[in-house]
C-alpha positions in Angstrom: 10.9 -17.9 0.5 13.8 -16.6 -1.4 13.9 -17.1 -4.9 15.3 -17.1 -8.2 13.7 -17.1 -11.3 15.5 -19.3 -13.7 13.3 -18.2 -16.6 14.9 -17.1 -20.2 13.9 -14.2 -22.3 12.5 -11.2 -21.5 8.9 -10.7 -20.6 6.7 -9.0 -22.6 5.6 -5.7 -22.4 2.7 -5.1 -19.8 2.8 -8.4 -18.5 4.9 -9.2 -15.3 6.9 -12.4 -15.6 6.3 -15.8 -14.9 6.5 -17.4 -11.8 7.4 -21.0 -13.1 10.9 -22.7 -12.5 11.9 -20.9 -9.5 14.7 -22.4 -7.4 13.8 -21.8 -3.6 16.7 -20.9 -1.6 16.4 -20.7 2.0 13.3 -18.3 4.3 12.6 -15.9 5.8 10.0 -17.1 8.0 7.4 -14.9 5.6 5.9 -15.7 2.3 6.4 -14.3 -1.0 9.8 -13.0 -1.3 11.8 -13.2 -4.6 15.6 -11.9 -5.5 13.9 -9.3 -7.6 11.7 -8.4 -5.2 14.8 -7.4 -2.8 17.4 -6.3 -5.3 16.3 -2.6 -7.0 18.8 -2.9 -10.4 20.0 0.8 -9.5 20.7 2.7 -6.8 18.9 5.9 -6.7 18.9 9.5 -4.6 17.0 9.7 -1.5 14.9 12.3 -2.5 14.3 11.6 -5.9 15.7 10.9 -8.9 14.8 13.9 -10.6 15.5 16.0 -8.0 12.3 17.5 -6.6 11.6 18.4 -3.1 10.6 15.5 -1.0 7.8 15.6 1.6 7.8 12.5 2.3 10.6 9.5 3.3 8.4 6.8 3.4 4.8 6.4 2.2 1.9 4.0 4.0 -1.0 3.2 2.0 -4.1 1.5 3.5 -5.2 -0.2 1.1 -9.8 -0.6 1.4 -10.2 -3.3 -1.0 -14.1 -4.3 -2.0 -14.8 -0.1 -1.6 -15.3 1.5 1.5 -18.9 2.5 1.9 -19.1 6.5 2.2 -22.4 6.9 3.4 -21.7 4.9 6.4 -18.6 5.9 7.2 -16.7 9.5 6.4 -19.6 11.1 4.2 -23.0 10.4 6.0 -26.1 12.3 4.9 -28.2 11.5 7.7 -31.1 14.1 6.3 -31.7 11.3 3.1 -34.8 8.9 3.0 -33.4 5.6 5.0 -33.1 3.3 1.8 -29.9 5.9 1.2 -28.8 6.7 4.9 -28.2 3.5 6.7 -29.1 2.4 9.8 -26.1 4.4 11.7 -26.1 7.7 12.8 -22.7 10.6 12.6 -21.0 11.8 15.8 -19.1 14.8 16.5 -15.3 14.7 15.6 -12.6 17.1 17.2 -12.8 19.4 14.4 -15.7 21.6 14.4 -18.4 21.0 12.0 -16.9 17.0 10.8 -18.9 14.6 11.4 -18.1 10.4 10.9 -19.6 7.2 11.7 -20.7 6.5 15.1 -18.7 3.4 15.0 -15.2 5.5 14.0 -15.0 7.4 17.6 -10.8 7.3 17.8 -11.1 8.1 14.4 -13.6 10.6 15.7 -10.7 12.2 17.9 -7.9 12.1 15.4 -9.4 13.8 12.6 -7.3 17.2 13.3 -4.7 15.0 12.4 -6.4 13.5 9.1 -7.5 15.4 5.8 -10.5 14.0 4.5 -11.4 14.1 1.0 -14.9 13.6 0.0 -14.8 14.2 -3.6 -12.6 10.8 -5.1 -14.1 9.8 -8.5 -14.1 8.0 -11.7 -16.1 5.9 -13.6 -15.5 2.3 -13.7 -17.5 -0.4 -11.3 -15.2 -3.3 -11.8 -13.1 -4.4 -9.1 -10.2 -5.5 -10.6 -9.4 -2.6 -13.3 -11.0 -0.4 -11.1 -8.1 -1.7 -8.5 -5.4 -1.5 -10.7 -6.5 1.8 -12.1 -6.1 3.6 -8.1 -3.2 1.8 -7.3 -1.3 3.1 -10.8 -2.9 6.1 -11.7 -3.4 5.0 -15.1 -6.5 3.2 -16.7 -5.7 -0.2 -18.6 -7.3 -3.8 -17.9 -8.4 -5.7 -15.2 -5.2 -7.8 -15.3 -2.8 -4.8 -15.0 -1.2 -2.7 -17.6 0.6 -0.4 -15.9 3.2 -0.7 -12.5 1.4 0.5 -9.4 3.0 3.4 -7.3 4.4 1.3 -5.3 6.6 -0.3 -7.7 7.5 2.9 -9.6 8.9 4.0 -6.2 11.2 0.6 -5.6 12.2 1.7 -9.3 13.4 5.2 -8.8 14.4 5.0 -5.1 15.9 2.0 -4.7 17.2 1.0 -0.9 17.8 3.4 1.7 19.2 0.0 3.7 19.0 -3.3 3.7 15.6 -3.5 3.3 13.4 -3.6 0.1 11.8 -0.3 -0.9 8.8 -1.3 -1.2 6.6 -3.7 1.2 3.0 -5.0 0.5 1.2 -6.3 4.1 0.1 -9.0 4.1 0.3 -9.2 0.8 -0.9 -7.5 -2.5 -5.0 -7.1 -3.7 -6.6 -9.7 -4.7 -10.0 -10.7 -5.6 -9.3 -13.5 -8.8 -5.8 -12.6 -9.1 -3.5 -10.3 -7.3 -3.5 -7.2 -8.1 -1.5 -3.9 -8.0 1.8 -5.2 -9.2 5.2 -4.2 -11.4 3.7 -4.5 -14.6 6.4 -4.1 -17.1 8.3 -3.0 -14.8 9.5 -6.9 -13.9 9.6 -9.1 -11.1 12.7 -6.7 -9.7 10.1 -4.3 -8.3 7.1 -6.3 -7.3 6.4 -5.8 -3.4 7.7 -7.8 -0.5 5.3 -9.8 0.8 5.2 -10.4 5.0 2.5 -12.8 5.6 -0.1 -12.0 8.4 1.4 -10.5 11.3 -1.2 -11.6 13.3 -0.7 -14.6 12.9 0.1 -16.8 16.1 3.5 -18.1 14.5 4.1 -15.2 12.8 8.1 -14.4 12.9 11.2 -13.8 11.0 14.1 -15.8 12.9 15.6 -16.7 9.5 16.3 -12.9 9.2 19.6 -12.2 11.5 20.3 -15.5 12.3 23.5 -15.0 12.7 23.1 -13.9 16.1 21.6 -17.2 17.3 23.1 -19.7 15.1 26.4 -19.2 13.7 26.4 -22.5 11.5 22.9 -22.3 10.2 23.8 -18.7 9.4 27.1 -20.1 7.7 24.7 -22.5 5.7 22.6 -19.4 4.3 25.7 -18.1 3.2 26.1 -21.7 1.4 23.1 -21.4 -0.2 23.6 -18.2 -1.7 26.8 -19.0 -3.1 25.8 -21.5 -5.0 23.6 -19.6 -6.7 27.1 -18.5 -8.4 26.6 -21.8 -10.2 23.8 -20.5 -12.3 25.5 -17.7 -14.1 26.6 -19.5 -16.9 22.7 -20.7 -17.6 20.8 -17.4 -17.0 23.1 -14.7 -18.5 21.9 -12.8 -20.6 18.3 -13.6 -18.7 16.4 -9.8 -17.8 15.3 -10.7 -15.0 18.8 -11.2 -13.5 20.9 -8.9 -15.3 22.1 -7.1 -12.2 22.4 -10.2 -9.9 26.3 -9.6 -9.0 26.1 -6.2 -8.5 23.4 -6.7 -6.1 23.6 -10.2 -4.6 25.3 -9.0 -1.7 22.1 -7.0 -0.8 20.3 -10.6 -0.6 22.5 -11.7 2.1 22.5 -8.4 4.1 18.4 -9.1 4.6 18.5 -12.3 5.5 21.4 -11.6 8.1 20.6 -8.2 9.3 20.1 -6.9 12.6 18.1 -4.4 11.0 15.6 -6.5 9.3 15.4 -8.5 11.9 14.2 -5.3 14.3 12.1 -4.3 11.8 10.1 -7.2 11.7 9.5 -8.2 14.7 6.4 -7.1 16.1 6.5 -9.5 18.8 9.1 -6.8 20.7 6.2 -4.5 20.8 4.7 -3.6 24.1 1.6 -5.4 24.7 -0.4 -2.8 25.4 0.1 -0.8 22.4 -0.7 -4.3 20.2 -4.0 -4.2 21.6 -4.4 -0.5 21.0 -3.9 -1.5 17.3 -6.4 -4.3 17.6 -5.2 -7.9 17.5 -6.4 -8.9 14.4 -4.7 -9.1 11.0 -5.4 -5.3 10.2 -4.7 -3.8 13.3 -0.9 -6.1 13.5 -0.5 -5.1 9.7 -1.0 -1.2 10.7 1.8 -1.4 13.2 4.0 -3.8 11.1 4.0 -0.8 9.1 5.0 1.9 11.1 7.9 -0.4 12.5 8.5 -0.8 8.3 9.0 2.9 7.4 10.8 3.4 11.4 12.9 0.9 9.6 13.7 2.9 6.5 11.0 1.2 4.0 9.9 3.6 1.1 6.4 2.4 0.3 4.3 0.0 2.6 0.8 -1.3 1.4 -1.7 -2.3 4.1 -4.0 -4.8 2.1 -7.4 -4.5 4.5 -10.1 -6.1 1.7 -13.5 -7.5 2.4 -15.6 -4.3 2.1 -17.4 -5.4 -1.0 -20.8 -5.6 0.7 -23.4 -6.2 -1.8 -25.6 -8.0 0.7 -26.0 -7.6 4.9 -23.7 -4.3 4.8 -24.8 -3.4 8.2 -23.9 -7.1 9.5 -20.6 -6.8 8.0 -19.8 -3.1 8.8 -20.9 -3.7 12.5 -17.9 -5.7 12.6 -15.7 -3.7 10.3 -16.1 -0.7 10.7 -14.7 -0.7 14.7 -11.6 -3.3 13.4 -10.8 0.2 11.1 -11.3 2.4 14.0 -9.3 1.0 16.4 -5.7 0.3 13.6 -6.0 3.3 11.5 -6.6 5.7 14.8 -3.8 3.6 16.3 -1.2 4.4 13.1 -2.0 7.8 12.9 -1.4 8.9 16.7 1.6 6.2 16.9 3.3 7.8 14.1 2.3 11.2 15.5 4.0 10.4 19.0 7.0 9.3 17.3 7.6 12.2 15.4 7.2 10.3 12.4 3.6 11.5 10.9 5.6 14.6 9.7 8.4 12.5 7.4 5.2 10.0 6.1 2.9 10.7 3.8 -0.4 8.4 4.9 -2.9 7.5 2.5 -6.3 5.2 2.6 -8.8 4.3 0.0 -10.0 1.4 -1.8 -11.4 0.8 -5.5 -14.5 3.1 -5.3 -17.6 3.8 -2.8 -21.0 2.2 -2.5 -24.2 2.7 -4.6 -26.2 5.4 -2.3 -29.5 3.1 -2.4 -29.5 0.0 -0.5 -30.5 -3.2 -2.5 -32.9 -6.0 -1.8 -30.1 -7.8 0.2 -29.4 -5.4 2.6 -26.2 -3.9 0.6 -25.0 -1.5 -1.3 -23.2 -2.3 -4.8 -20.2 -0.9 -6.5 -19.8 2.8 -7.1 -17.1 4.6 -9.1 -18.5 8.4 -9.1 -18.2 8.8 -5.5 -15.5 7.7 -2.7 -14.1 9.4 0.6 -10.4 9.1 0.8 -8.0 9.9 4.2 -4.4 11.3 4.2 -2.4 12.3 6.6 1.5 13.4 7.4 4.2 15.4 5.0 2.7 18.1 4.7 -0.9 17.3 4.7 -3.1 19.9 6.8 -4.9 17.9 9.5 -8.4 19.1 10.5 -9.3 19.8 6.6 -12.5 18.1 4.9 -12.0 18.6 0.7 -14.5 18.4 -1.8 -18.5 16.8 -0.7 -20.7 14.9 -2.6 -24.5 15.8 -3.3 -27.5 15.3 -0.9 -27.7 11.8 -1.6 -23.5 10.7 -1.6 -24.2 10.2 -5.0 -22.2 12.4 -7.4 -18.9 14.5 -6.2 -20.7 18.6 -6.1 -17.0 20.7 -5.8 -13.2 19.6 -6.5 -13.7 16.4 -7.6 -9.9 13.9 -7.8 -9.5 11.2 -10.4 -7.1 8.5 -9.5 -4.1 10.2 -11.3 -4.6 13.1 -8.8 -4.2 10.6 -6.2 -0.9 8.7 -7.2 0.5 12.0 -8.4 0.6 13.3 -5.3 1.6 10.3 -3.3 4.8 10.4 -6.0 5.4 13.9 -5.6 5.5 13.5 -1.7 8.2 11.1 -2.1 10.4 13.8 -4.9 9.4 11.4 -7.6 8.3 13.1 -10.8 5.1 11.4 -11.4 5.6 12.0 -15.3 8.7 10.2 -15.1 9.3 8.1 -18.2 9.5 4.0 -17.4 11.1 1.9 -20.3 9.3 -1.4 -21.0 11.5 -4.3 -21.8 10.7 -3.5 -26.0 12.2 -0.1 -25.3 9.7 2.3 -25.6 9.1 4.8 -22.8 5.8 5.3 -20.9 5.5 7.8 -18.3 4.8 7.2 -15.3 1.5 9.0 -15.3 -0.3 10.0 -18.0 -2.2 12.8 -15.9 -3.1 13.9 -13.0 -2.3 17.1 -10.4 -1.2 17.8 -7.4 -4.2 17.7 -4.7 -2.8 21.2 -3.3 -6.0 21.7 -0.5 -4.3 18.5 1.6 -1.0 21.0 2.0 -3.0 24.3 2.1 -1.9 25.6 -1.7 -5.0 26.3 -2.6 
């Protein structure tokens, strides 16, 4: 739905505003779409708004949420006791000497392509500040402090088209509440939201209806001029202190060819949906490479359920090949097209898995050790960075906080990741707090 919030006042500082009193003004066939989630306030450079070199036009992040289990996946250590190795055994990859799961094997053959970093760490076990904390860079609480990358790309990028910067698929984290949002950043830069491409009804005919029905397109336009109306009653309102300037961009989406391409994932050849995998993750991974195609800046693939704190073999069994078959499926897709050297690819969740396996067959949450995959702009395919200890336990060499991480997702895109973000009070936060550049993935170092 489209909507506009009717709230007054500003919101406060490090909370995101309120989703009460919204007026719903026509679809778009998805779920989760507001005015400020389309309209940026500002246009901004293409490669930055301070002007560093960009690596990177678009950026796709995979998101792991519920923590990817290391040990049984990109960081196996199949010399430790069984209670810490698993049940599964590692297979070669095509990179001499890097070994993965035996249920990855098209990851197994497209890690020359992938840089895999074994040394992610910090120290918090809690899913939902740990969340927040890799998705922004910056530690705060579990009900998010601070904007996530994402979001402080939509902010100093802005549109390269008709399409919002910045895309969430299906939709953001969530375990009690979603997660991984604009902070005090406002509504203006919280993600799109597309629904579950998967899903058998799954479409977006309300974007470019124009082309098939001239007078329901006529009655969009209807709809969005009446919004005109509501000037008088929400000047001065933050959330909408831009609305003119950028209300034409509303009615662009929802009548462009553009979007309309971009979306729909039904024109893909059949044969390369089932190379994705039909299933919500595997649909999601190649809504997102038609997304960035499309001119997107920052796409989230949400792929949760990996919190296995009981039957982990059970549930990785059936994981672990769903992950295979869409991430293998992005990364040579976006190579083919030429496209894996203008995005900067990313995957990780929260944190790993404990390396001894509990009573119930699991493994609980882990902050001081995670494996991490990036790929494109830059990064040096083939490369493993950083290792953990004999028993996946503690990062051993280079170890990467999650500041490392979102700085150099930012800096791929030209975004100075010390940028300084002004809350609606007026003071000024940067962007990041700390944090390097992770120079191994491009071969600096």
């Amino acid at each position: 739905m489209l909507n506009f919030s009717l709230e007054s006042g500003r919101p406060s500082a490090f909370r995101g505003p309120s989703r009460r009193d919204f007026l719903q003004v026509g679809g778009l066939g998805l779920c989760g779409l507001s005015l400020e989630s389309i309209l940026s306030s500002e246009s901004r450079a293409a490669e930055g708004k301070a002007g560093r070199p960009a690596r990177a036009k678009s950026v796709i992040l995979v998101y792991l949420g519920g923590g990817l289990t290391h040990h049984d996946s990109f960081d196996m250590k199949p010399e430790a006791p069984a209670e810490i190795r698993g049940k599964y055994s590692p297979i070669a990859s095509n990179v001499a000497g890097t070994q993965v799961c035996e249920l990855l094997p098209k990851m197994a053959q497209c890690m020359d392509k992938v840089a895999l970093v074994r040394s992610g760490a910090h120290n918090n076990d809690h899913h939902e500040t740990a969340t927040n904390w890799v998705l922004s860079g910056r530690f705060g609480s579990p009900f998010g402090d601070y904007p996530a990358i994402g979001a402080v790309a939509a902010h100093e990028l802005g549109f390269s088209g008709v399409l919002p910067p910045y895309v969430s698929v299906p939709r953001n984290p969530s375990f009690t509440w979603e997660l991984g949002k604009s902070a005090f950043l406002g509504g203006r830069y919280e993600s799109f939201k597309t629904g579950d491409p998967n899903a058998e009804n799954f479409s977006v005919k309300d974007v470019a209806v124009a082309s098939r029905d001239a007078a329901r397109a006529d009655r969009r336009k209807a709809f969005l001029s009446t919004i005109d109306q509501l000037g008088e009653k929400v000047r001065g309102n933050d959330q909408l202190a831009t609305y003119d300037e950028f209300r034409g961009r509303a009615a662009d989406m929802i009548l462009s060819p553009q979007a309309q391409a971009s979306f729909a994932i039904e024109r893909e050849d059949a044969k390369l949906r089932d190379r994705y995998g039909r299933n919500t993750f595997g649909q999601s991974c190649l809504l997102a490479r038609r997304l960035v195609e499309g001119g997107v800046r920052f796409v989230t693939v949400n792929y949760g359920g990996w919190d296995h704190h009981g039957k982990i073999f059970e549930n990785c069994d059936k994981k672990l090949p769903e992950f295979d078959l869409g991430f293998s499926a992005l990364i040579e897709d976006l190579a083919t097209r030429g496209l894996l050297k203008e995005t900067f690819v990313a995957c990780f969740g929260e944190f790993g898995r404990t390396p001894l396996i509990n009573k119930d067959a699991g493994r609980d949450h882990w902050g001081p050790a995670a494996s991490l995959l990036f790929a494109g702009a830059g990064v040096q395919g083939g490369k493993v960075i950083g290792a953990t200890d004999k028993q996946g336990a503690h990062v051993t060499t280079r170890p990467y906080a999650p500041a490392d991480v979102c700085y150099t997702i930012l800096d791929s895109l030209g975004i100075d990741p010390h940028v300084a973000l002004v809350t609606p009070d007026g003071r000024t936060i940067d962007a990041l707090e700390e944090g390097e550049l992770m120079s191994p993935l491009f071969g600096l170092s």
